[in-house]
Each structure stands twice: as structure tokens, then as C-alpha cells.
C-alpha positions in Angstrom: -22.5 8.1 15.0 -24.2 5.7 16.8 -24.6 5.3 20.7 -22.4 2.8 21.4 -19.4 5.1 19.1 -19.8 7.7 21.6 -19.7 5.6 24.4 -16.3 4.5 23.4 -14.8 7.8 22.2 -16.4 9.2 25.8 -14.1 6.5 27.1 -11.3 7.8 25.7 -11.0 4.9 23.0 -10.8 6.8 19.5 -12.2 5.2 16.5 -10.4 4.4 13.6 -10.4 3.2 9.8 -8.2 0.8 8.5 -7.9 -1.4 5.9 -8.7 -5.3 6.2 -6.7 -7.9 4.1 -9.3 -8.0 2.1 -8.7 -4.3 0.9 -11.9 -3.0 2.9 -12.3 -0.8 5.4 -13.3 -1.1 9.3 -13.6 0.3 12.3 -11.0 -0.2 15.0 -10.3 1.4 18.6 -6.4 0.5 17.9 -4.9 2.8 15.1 -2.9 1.5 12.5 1.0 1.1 12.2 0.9 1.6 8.3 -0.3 4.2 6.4 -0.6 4.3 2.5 -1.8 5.6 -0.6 -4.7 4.2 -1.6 -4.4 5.1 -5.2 -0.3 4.6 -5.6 -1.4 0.7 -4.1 2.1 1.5 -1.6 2.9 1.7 2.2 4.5 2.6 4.4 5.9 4.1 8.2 3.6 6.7 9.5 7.0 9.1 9.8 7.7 8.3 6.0 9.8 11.7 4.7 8.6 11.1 1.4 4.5 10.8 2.7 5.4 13.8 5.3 6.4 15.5 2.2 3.4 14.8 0.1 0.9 15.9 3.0 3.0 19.1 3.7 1.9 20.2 0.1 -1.5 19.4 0.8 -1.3 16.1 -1.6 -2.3 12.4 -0.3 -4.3 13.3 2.5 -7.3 12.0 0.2 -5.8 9.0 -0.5 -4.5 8.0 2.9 -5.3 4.7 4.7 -3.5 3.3 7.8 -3.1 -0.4 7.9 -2.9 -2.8 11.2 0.9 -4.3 10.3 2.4 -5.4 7.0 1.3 -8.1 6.4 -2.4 -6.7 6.4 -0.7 -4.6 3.5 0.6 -6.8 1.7 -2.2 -9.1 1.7 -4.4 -6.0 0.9 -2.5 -5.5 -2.5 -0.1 -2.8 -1.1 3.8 -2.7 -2.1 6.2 -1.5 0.5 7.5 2.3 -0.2 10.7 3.0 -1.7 11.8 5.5 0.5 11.1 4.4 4.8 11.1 1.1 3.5 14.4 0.3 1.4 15.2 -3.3 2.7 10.9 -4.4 2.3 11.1 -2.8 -1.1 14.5 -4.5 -2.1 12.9 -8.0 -1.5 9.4 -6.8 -3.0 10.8 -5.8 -6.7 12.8 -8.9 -6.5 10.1 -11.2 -6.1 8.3 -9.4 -8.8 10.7 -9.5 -11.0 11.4 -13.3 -10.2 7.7 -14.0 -10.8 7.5 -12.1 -14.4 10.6 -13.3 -15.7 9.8 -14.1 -19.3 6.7 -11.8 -19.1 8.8 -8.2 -20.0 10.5 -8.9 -23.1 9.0 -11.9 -24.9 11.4 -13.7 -27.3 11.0 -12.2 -30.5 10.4 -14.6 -33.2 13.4 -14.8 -36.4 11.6 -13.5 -39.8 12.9 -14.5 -42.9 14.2 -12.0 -45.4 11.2 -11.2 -47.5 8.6 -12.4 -44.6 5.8 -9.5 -44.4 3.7 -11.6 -41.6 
């Protein structure tokens, strides 16, 4: 740490890490609203059952980040979890599945009987 780090933790101002829009981390004296699983690319409410869950078993910890608010998330590449956030979730897998309509099951192309290509 560096003098002026100490200075502000002395003050009373803790430092934190959080992730930028941009994915990246950095420093910040106000802590994050969001946490998230760096690996699982989700996120979600600090009080999350399903994260609480995960850290209890000594899981996640590893992976944790904290975000600023959602939209930082979401521009960061982060979906909204399942479980503390049903309604964000709702709207996120319909989106996604409104933008790769076509994409799951391509049409399959009629062979004639005897066609080996």
C-alpha cells in the first residue's frame, strides 16, 4: 500500500475493488451493490441465498467481484442471477433468446432419397 491508501483507510474510508464496465478492476472508497462470479459471468444482490450458499461451503469466494449498480454489470458482460434476481433474469433470457432466434436450430435442409451429400 501506498501512503496515500493509508491515509484514507486511517480515515476511516475502506478501499475497495470493483469491476468497471469495461470488465476491469479499480479501486473505490464506495463498496459495491453487486457482487458476482467472475467465472459463471452472473450477478447478483449481496444477500443472494443461492451466493450465501456457495460461500458457506467455502465455493466462490475466489471468484467473487462486487459491482457499482447494474448496469455496470451488465455492461461488464454479467447476466442477472436466477435466483435474487427472478424478474432481471426473466427479461435477460428473453432478450437472448429474441436476439438468437434462428441461431439454435438452423433449418435443416430436405435431402433427396438416395442423396449421400
Amino acid at each position: 500500500m501506498n501512503d496515500r491508501t493509508d491515509a484514507r483507510q486511517e480515515a476511516g474510508q475502506r478501499i475497495r475493488t470493483l469491476l468497471g464496465p469495461d470488465g476491469e478492476p479499480y479501486r473505490s472508497t464506495t463498496p459495491g451493490t453487486l457482487g458476482g462470479h467472475r467465472r459463471g459471468r452472473l450477478y447478483g444482490r449481496l444477500d443472494c441465498p443461492s451466493a450465501l450458499r456457495a460461500i458457506a461451503r467455502g465455493h466462490y469466494v475466489s471468484q467473487r467481484v462486487f459491482f457499482a449498480d447494474e448496469t455496470t454489470a451488465v455492461e461488464a458482460g454479467y447476466r442477472p442471477c436466477a435466483v435474487c434476481l427472478p424478474e432481471a433474469y426473466a427479461r435477460w433470457k428473453e432478450n437472448r433468446r429474441e436476439n438468437w432466434k434462428g441461431h439454435w436450430n438452423p433449418p435443416r435442409q430436405e435431402q433427396s432419397p438416395g442423396d449421400t451429400s
